[in-house]
Steps between C-alpha positions, in 0.01 A plus 500: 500500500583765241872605531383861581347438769669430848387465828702705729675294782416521879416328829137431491166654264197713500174423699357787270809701306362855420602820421847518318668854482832579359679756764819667333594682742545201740594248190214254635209342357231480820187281490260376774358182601160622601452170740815485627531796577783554402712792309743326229799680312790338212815728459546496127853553532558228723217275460490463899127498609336600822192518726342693816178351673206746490232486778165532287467373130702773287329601195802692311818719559549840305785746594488853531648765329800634689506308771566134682182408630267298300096542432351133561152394462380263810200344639444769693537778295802695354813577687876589452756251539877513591700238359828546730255493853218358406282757642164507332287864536127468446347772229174399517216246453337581150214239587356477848207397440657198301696285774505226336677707138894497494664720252625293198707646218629850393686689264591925488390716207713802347393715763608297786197360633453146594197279372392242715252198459348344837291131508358282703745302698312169488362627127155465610382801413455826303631752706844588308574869348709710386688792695732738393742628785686831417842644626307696762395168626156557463300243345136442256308221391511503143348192396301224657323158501767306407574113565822513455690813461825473284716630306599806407683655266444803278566567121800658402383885484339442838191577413296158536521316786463105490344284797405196515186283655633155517166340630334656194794367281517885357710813424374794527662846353438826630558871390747641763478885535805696599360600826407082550131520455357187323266441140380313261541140634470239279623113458809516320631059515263262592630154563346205406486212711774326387741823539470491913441803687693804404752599781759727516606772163788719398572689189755490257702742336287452185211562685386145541300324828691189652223335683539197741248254471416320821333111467658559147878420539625788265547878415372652179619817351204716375529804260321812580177408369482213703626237206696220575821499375719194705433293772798329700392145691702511832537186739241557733149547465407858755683760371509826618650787430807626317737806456826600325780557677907589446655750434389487145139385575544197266449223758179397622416350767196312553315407847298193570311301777531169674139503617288257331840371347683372780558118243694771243831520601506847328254621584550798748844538329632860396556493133740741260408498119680643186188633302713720298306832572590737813302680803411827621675678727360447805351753707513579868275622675418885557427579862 
């Protein structure tokens, strides 16, 4: 394995690892395993690693601004969550009429508003979208008919918003208004066959997509044009997501999945990589 990568030691590995996010103010990296469910952290400091059971499959964790509790995305809809007690407080179901839908990855924008995909559970059918939820905790459809919904990420201005379809193997960009309205989708990376699925993103301080390719057993590093610049084989072939994380956002981490992989013994491991580029701040959200 190349000497800059290194899987991070601890008990156990990821059904489905999702969601990294780099929390300062708490010195942990937190991810989710979706199947679990379960809520993972790592201490950077110490390296010491740690989990809480969650009742429902757990989509993503993002804090808020100014205070303890947590935003989390759930089967059921999107609640807050305190880490000390546990307690979980219901927001709101964004899709009723969608039982069947779980909310499935997220990231915030400049303005502190949090972008969420949904799916399928069983991945059956069409019915994920896109929803923005803002700090007054109201929440819109912004996007729909999706497979998969992944991603996203946004360009370094904030003014384009990337999100995935995995089922459709594409990446779409949008136009991202200051007052969150959508344009102008079109496919910004589409992924051959041979590339997987594309999973998880974050950007770079150069501007640059890191994209997780699931079924592909790596994660590429686009420029903002959508041109390859490096792809990185990991150990394992369903790879998921990624984000930087320290205090000087120059270690990434990297998420991946068990699931369909359980004869890997990496597979579901959390990786760290030296890429040699740092992260964006990361943002909390608004409400």
């Amino acid at each position: 394995m190349d000497p800059n990568i290194r899987i991070v030691p601890r008990a156990g590995r990821d059904r489905l690892g999702e969601g990294p996010i780099w929390v300062p103010e708490r010195a942990r990296l937190f991810w989710v395993d979706i199947e679990a469910p379960a809520l993972n952290w790592l201490d950077l400091a110490g390296g010491g690693t740690g989990t809480r059971p969650f009742p429902e499959p757990l989509g993503w964790i993002i804090p808020q601004a100014g205070r303890r509790d947590f935003i989390v995305g759930l089967k059921s809809g999107f609640a807050t969550f305190d880490l000390e007690s546990g307690r979980l407080t219901s927001i709101g179901d964004p899709e009723p009429d969608h039982p069947d839908n779980r909310l499935n990855d997220a990231k915030v924008d400049f303005a502190g508003r949090i972008w969420a995909g949904s799916m399928h559970q069983a991945e059956t059918a069409v019915s994920g979208s896109l929803h923005r939820l803002d700090p007054d905790l109201t929440w819109q459809r912004m996007d729909g008919d999706y497979g998969v919904a992944n991603g996203p990420t946004f360009s370094l201005d904030g003014r384009i918003i990337f999100h995935s379809d995995s089922a459709a193997r594409t990446v779409y960009a949008f136009d991202l208004a200051a007052d969150g309205t959508l344009s102008g989708k079109r496919a910004f990376l589409r992924f051959p066959e041979d590339w997987g699925w594309p999973d998880g993103m974050t950007t770079d301080e150069e501007g640059c997509l890191w994209i997780a390719h699931w079924g592909g057993g790596r994660l590429s590093r686009v420029d903002p044009d959508g041109r390859l610049i490096r792809a990185i084989p990991l150990p394992a072939p369903n790879i998921t997501s990624c984000a930087f994380a320290g205090d000087g956002l120059d270690r990434l981490f990297v998420t991946s999945a068990s699931r369909g992989a359980e004869s890997v013994p990496e597979a579901g491991a959390l990786f760290e990589l030296d890429v040699g580029v740092r992260g964006l701040p990361p943002r909390a959200f608004g409400g």
